[in-house]
C-alpha positions in Angstrom: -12.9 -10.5 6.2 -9.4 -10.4 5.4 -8.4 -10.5 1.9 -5.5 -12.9 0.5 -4.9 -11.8 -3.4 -3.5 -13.5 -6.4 -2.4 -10.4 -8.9 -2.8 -11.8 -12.3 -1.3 -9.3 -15.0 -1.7 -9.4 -18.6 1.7 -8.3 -19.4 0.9 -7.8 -22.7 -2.0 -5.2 -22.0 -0.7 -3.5 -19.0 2.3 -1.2 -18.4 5.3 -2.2 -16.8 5.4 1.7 -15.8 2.2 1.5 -13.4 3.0 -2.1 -12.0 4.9 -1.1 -8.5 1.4 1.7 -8.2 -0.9 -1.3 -9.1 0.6 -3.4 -6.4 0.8 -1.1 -4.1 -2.7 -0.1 -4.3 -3.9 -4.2 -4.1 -2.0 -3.9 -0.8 -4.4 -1.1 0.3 -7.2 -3.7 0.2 -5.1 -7.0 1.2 -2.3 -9.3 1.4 -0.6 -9.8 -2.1 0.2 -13.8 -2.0 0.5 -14.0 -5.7 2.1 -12.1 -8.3 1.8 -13.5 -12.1 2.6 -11.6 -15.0 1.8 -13.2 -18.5 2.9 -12.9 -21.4 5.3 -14.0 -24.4 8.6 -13.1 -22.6 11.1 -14.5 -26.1 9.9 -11.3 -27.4 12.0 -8.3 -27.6 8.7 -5.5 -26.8 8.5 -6.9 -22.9 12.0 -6.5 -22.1 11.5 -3.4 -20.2 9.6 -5.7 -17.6 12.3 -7.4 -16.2 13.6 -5.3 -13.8 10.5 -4.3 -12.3 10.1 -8.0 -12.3 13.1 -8.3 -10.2 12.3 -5.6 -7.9 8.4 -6.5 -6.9 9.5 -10.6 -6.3 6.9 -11.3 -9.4 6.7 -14.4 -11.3 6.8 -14.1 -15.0 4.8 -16.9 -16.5 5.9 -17.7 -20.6 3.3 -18.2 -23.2 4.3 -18.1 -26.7 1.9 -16.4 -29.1 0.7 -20.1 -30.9 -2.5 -17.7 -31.1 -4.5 -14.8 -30.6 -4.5 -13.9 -27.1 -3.0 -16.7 -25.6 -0.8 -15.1 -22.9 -5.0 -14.2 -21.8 -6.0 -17.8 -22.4 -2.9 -18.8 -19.9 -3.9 -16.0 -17.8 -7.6 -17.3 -17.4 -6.4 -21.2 -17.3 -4.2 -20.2 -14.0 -7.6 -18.3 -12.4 -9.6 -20.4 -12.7 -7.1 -23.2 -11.1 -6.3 -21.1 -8.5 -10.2 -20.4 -7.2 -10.9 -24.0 -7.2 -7.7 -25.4 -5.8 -6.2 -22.8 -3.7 -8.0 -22.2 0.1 -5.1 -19.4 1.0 -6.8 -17.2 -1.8 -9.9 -15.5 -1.0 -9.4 -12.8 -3.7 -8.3 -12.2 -7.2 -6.6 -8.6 -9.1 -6.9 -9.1 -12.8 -4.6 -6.2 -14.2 -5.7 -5.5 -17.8 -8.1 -3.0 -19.8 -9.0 -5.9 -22.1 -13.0 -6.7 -22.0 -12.6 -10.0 -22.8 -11.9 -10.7 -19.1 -15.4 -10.0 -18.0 -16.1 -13.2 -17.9 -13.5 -14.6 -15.5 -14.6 -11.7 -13.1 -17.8 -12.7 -12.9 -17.0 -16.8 -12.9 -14.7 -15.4 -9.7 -17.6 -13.4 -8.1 -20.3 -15.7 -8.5 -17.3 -18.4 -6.8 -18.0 -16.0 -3.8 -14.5 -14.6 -4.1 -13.8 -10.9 -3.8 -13.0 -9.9 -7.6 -11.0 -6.6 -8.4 -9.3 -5.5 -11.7 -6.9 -2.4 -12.4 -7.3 -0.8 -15.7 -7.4 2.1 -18.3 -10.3 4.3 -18.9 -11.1 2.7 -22.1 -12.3 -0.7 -20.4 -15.5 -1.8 -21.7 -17.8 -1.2 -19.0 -19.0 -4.6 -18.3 -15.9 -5.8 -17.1 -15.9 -2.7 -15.0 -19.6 -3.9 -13.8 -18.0 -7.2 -13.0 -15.8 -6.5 -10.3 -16.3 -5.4 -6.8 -14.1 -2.4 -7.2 -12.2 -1.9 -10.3 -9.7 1.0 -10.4 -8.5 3.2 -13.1 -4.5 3.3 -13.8 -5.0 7.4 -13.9 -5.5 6.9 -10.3 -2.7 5.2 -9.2 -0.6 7.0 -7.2 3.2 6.6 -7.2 4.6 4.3 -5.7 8.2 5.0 -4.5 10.6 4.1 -1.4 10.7 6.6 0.9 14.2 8.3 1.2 13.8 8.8 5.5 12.5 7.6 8.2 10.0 10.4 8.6 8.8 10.1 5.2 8.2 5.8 5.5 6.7 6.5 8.7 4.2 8.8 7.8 3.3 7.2 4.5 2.6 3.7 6.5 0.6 5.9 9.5 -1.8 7.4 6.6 -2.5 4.1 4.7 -4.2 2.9 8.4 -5.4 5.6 8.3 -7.6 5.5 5.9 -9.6 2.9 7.3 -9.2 3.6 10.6 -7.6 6.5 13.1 -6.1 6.4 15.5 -3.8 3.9 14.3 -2.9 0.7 16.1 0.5 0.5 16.5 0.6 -3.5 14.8 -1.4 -2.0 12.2 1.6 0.5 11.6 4.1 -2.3 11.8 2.7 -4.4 9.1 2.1 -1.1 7.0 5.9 -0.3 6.8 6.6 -4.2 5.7 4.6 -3.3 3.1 6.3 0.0 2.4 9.7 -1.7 3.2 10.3 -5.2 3.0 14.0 -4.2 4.8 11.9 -1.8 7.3 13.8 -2.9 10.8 13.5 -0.5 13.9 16.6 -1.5 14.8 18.4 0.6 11.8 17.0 3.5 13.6 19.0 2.9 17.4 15.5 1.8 19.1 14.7 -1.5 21.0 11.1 -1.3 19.5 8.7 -0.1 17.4 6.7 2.2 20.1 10.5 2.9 21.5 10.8 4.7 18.1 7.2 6.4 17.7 8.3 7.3 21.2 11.4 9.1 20.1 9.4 11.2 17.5 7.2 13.3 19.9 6.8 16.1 17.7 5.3 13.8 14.4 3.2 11.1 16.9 1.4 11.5 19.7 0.3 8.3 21.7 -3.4 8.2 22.0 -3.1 4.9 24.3 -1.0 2.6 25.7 -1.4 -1.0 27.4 0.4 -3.5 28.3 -0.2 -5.2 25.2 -1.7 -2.5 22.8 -0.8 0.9 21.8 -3.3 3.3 19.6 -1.3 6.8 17.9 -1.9 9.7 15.6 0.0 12.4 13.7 0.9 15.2 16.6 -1.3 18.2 15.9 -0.5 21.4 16.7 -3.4 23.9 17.6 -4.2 26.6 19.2 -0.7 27.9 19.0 0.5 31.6 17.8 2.0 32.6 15.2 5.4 33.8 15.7 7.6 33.9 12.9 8.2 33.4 9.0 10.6 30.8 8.1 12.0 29.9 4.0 12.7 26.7 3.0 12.1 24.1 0.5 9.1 21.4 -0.5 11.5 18.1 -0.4 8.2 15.9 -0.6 4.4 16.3 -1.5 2.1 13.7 -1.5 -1.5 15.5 -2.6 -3.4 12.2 -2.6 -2.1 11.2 1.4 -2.2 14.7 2.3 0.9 15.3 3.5 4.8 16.7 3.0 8.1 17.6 4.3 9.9 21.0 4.2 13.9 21.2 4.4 15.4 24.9 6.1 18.0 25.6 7.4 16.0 25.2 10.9 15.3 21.5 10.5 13.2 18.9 8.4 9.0 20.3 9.0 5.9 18.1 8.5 3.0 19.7 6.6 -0.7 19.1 6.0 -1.7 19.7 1.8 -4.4 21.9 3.6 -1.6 24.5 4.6 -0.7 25.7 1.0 -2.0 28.6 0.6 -3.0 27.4 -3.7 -2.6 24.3 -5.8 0.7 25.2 -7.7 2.9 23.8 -5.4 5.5 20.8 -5.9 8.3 19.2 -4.8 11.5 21.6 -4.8 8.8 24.8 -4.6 10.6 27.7 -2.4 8.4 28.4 0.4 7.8 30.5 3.5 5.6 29.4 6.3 4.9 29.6 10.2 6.0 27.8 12.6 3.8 28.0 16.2 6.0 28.3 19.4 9.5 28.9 17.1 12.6 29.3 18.8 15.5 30.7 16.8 17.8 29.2 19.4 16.2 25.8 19.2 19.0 23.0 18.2 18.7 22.0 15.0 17.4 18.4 14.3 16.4 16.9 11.4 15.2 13.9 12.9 12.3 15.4 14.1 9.2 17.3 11.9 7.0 19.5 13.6 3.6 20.4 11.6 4.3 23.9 10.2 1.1 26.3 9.0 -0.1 29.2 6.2 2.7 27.7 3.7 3.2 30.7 1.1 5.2 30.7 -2.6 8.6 32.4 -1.8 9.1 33.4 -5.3 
């Protein structure tokens, strides 16, 4: 079934700092059709929300403290409206670490709506009970706009993936909306989509094509030699996807996390690594990232 969520934050419990992560990690499970943050906004300790505000297209929604907890009052008012009167949502984030939510999770659940909440490691345990999947903000990982092509395109191919690979190329499509609202193939010089997974032979491979469907995975290389030590730089590590880039002199390289030779690698780490089938002469292009192996500390 697919899931249609209203995020419901209680501003007042939950960091502005781990908002764009919580969001992002909603999206893993679901479309985000509702973004509500609560809390008492004349106040001078929220201010630092606003711009995140801005940037994620979230509603703030004003309750003045007439009382204890009322921004969580408002919060649980709005829920319950929403589960009764809105068809469109078939699932509902509650972003706090506060236990006195518990009972709106489980009013939500036993509606026979898919219930999920994001908080701290101090949430009392029976709101964790509560929800079908509740996730801790120490897990988050985060979020960020990718600075390249090749960066978005392999962050959007290994959220498919990890519900389902090889990846459907409409899958991949709505992925990078997610990633990128602004995400247009046309930026890039390409008539399509599959025109520009096309164009990156040496980062996709296509696994099958139809008329109307295409399937594709991360190129692979195996079974290749060995041939030469190259230096460069770690640009971008993702340890929870799995994956990085390395900049040389050579050109822009794709990595698996599985290459480094130890866990004490991070972005801007000097590095040495092989590259199977390496030709000096090759032209450099760093539109293109071939999967490099045995990454090694250059220090």
């Amino acid at each position: 079934m697919s899931l249609t969520f209203a995020v419901l934050v209680d501003g007042e419990n939950a960091s502005h700092t781990e908002y764009a992560s919580l969001l992002e990690e909603v999206e893993k499970y679901g479309t985000v059709a509702i973004k509500w943050v609560y809390a008492d906004w004349t106040s001078t300790r929220h201010c630092n929300w606003q711009k995140i505000l801005h940037k994620t297209a979230s509603s703030p929604k004003q309750q003045f403290q007439y009382g204890k907890d009322a921004s969580d009052h408002a919060l649980v008012m709005d829920a319950i409206e929403l589960i009764n009167n809105n068809q469109r949502i078939n699932g509902v984030c509650i972003v706090s670490s506060d236990g006195g939510f518990y009972s709106l999770a489980q009013r939500i659940r036993e509606k026979g709506l898919h219930v999920m909440a994001i908080g701290n490691e101090r949430t009392p345990e029976r709101f964790v009970k509560a929800c079908h999947n509740f996730v801790f903000t120490k897990n988050l990982t985060k979020a960020g706009v990718a600075k390249d092509i090749n960066t978005l395109l392999v962050n959007a191919y290994m959220r498919c993936a990890q519900s389902n690979e090889p990846v459907y190329l409409g899958d991949l499509g709505s992925s990078l909306k997610v990633l990128d609202s602004s995400f247009d193939y046309r930026n890039y010089n390409a008539h399509s989509l599959k025109a520009l997974i096309k164009d990156k032979p040496n980062l996709f491979k296509i696994i099958e094509e139809g008329h109307d469907r295409c399937f594709i995975s991360l190129f692979k290389q195996q079974n290749l030699v060995k041939r030469e030590d190259i230096k460069g730089v770690i640009r971008k590590l993702d340890i929870n996807r799995g994956f990085g880039f390395i900049t040389s002199e050579y050109g822009d390289f794709h990595f698996k996390v599985s290459e480094l030779s130890d866990d004490n690698f991070e972005e801007g780490s000097s590095v040495s690594f092989n590259l199977p089938n390496f030709d000096k002469g090759c032209q450099k292009n760093g539109s293109k990232s071939i999967s490099v192996l045995n990454i090694m500390s250059n220090i």
